[in-house]
Structure formats: structure tokens, C-alpha cells
N, CA, C and O atoms as CSV, one atom per row, in Angstrom:
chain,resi,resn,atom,element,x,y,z
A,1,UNK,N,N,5.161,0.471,21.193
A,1,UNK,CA,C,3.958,0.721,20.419
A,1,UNK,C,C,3.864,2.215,20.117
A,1,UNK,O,O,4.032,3.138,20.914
A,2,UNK,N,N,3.646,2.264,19.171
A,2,UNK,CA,C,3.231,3.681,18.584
A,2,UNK,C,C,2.188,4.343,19.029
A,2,UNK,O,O,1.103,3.848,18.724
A,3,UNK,N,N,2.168,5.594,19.841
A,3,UNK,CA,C,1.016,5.945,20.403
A,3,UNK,C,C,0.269,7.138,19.500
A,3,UNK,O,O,0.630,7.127,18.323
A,4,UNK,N,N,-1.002,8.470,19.953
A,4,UNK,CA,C,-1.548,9.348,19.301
A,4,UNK,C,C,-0.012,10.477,18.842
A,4,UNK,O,O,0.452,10.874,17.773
A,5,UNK,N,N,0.347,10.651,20.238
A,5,UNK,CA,C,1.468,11.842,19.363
A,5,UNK,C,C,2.296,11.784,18.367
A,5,UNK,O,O,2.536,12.652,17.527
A,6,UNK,N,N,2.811,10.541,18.500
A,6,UNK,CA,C,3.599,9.672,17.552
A,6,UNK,C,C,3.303,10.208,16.007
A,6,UNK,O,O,3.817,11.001,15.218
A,7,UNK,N,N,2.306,9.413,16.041
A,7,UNK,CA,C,1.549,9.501,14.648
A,7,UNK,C,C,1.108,10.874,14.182
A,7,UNK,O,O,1.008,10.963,12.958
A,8,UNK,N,N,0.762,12.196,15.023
A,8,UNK,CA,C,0.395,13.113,14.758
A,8,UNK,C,C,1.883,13.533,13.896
A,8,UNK,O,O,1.933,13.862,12.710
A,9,UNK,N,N,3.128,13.412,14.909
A,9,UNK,CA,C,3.997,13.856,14.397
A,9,UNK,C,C,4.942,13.293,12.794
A,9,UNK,O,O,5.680,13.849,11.981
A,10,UNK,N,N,4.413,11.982,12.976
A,10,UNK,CA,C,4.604,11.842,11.569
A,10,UNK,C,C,3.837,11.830,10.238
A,10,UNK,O,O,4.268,11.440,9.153
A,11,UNK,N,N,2.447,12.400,10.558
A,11,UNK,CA,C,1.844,12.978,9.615
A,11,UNK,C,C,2.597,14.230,9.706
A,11,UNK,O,O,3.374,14.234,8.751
A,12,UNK,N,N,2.734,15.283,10.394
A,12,UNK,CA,C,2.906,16.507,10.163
A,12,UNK,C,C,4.357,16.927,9.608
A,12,UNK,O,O,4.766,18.072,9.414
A,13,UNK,N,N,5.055,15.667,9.395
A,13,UNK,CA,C,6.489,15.464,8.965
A,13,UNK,C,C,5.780,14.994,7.403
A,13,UNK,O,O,6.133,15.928,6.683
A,14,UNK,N,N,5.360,14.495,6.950
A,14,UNK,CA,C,4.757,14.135,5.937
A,14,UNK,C,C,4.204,15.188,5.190
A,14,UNK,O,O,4.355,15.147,3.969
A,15,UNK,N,N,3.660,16.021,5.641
A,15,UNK,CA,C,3.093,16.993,5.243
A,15,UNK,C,C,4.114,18.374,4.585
A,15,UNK,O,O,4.064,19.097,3.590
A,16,UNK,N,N,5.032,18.226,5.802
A,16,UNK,CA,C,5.902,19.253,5.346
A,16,UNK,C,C,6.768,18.578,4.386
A,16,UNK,O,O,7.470,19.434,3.849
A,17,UNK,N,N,6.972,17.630,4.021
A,17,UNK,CA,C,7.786,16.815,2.861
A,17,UNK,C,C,7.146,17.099,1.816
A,17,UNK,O,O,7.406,17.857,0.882
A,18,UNK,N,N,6.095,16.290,2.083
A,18,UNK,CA,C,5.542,16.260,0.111
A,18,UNK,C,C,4.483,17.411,0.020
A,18,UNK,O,O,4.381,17.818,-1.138
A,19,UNK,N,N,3.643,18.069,0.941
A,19,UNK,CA,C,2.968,18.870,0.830
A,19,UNK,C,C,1.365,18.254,0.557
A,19,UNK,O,O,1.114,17.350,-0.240
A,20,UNK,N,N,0.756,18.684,1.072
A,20,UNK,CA,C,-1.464,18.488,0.464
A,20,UNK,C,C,-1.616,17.902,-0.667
A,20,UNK,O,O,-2.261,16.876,-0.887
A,21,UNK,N,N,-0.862,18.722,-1.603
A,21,UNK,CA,C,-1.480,17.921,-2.893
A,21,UNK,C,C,-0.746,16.667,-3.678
A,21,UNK,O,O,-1.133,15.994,-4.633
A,22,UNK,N,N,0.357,16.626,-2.969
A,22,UNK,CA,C,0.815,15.011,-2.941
A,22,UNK,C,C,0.332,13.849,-2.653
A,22,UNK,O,O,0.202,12.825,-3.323
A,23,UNK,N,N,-0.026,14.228,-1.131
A,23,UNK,CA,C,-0.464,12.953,-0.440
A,23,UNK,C,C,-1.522,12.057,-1.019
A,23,UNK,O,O,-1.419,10.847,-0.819
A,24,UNK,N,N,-2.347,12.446,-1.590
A,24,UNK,CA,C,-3.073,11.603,-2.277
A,24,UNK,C,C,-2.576,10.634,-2.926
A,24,UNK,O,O,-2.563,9.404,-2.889
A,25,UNK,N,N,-2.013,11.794,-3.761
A,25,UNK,CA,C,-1.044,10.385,-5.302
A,25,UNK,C,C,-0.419,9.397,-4.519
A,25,UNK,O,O,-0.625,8.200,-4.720
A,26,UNK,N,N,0.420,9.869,-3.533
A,26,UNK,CA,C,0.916,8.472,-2.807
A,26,UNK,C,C,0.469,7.983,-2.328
A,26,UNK,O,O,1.114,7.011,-1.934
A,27,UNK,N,N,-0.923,8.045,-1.859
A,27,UNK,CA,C,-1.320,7.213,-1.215
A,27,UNK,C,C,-2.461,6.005,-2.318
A,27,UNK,O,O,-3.171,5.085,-1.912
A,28,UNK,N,N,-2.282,6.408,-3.523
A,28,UNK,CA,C,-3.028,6.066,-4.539
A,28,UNK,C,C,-2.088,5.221,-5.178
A,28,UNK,O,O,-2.572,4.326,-5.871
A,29,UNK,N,N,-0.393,5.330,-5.076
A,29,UNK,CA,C,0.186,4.825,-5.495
A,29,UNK,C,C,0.469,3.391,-4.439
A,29,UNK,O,O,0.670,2.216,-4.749
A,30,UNK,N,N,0.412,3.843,-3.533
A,30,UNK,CA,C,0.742,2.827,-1.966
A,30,UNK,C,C,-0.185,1.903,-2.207
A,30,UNK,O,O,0.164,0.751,-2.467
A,31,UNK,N,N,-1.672,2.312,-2.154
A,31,UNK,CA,C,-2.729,1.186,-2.521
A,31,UNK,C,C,-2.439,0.922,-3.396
A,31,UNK,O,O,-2.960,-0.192,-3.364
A,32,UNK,N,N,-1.894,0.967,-4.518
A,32,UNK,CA,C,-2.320,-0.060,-5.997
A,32,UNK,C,C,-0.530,-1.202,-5.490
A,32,UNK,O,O,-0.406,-2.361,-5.886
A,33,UNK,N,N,0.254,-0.690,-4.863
A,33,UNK,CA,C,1.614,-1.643,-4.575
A,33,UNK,C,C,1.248,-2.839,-3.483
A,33,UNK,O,O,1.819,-3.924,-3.368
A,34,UNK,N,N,0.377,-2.439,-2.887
A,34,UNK,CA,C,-0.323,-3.346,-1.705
A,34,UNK,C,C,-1.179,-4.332,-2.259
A,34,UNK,O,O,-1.110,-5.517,-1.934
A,35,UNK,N,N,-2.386,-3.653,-3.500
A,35,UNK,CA,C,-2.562,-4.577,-4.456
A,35,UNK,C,C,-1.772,-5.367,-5.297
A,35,UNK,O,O,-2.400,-6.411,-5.473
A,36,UNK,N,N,-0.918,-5.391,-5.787
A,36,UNK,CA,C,-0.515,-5.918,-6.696
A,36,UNK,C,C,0.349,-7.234,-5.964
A,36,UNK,O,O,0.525,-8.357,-6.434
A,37,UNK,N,N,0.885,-6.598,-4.459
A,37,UNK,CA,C,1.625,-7.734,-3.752
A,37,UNK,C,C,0.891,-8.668,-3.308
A,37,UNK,O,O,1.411,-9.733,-2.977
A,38,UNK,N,N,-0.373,-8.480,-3.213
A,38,UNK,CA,C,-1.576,-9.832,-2.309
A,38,UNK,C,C,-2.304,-9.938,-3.514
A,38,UNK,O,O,-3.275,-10.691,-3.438
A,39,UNK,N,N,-2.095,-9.363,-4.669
A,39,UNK,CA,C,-2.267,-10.860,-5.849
A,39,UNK,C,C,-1.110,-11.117,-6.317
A,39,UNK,O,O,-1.076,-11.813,-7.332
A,40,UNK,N,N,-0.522,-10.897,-6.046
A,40,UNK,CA,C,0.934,-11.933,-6.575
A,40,UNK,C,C,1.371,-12.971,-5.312
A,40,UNK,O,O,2.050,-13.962,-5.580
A,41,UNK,N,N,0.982,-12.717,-4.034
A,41,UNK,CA,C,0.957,-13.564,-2.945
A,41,UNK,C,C,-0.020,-14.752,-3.519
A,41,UNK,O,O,0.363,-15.921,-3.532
A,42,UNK,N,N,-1.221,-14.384,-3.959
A,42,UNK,CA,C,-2.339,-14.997,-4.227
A,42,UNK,C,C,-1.822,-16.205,-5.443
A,42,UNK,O,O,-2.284,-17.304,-5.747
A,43,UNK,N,N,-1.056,-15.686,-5.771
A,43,UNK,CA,C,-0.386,-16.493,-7.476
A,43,UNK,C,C,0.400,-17.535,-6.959
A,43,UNK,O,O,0.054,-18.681,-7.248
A,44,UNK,N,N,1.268,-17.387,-6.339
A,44,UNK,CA,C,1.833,-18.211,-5.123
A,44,UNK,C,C,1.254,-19.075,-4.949
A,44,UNK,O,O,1.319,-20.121,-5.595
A,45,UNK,N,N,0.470,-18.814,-3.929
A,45,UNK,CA,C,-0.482,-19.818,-3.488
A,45,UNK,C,C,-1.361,-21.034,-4.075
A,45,UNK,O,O,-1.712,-22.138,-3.657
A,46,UNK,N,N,-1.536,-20.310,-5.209
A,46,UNK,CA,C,-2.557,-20.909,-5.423
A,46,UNK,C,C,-1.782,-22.303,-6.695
A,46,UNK,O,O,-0.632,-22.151,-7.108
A,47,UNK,N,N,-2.395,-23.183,-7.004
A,47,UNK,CA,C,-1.475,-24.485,-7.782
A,47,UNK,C,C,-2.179,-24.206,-9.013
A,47,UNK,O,O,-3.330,-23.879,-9.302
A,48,UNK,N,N,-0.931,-24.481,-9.748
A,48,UNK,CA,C,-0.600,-24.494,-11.201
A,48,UNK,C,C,-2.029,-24.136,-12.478
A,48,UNK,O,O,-2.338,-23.187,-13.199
A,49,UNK,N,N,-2.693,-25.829,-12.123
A,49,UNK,CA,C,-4.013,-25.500,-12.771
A,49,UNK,C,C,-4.716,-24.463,-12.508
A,49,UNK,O,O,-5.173,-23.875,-13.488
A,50,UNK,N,N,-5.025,-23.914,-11.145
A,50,UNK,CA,C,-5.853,-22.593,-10.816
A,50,UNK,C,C,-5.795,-21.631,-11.638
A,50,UNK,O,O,-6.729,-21.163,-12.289
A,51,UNK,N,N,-3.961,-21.094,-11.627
A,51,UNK,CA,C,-3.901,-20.116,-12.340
A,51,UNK,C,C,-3.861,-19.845,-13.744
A,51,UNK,O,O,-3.881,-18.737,-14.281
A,52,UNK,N,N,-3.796,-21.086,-14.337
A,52,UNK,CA,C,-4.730,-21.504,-15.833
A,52,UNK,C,C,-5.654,-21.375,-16.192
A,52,UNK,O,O,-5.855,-21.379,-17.406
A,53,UNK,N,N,-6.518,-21.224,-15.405
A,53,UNK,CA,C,-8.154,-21.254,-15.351
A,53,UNK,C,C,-8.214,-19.756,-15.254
A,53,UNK,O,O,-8.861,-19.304,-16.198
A,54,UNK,N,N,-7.644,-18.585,-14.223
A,54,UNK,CA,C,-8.261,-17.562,-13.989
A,54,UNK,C,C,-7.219,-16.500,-15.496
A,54,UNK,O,O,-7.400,-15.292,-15.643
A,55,UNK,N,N,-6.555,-17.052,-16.095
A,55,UNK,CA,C,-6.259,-16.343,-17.457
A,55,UNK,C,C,-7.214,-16.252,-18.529
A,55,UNK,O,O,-6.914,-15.678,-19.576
């Protein structure tokens, strides 16, 4: 399990990679890929007629 130092240290590895004013965008980019995979999970799921209806 991943503990506090852990994680400190891979933010601060993160930081020195992309730098402050990166992190956002990626993380703006990360959320919209997370979206797009749990509605396309959702598309999956769901049967034929459904997804007729929500077009």
C-alpha cells in the first residue's frame, strides 16, 4: 500500500517534470479521459433501444 511519503514523493517528482503551470491542464485533461471512459462504459451497458432514445 502506498503510504504519506510515497505520495509526497511522487507529487514532488511531478512537479519537477511538468512544472505548476502544467499540472492543471493535465489534470483537466485526466478528468475529461475518465469521463469519456464511464460514458462509453455506460454505452456498453446499457441495450440497444436505450441508446436510441438518449440521441
Amino acid at each position: 500500500m502506498i503510504g504519506t511519503p510515497e505520495i509526497i514523493l511522487i507529487v514532488l517528482v511531478v512537479l519537477l517534470l511538468f512544472g505548476g503551470k502544467k499540472i492543471p491542464e493535465l489534470m483537466r485533461g485526466l478528468g475529461k479521459g475518465v469521463k469519456s471512459f464511464k460514458d462509453g462504459m455506460k454505452g456498453i451497458d446499457a441495450p440497444e433501444e436505450s441508446r436510441k432514445d438518449a440521441e
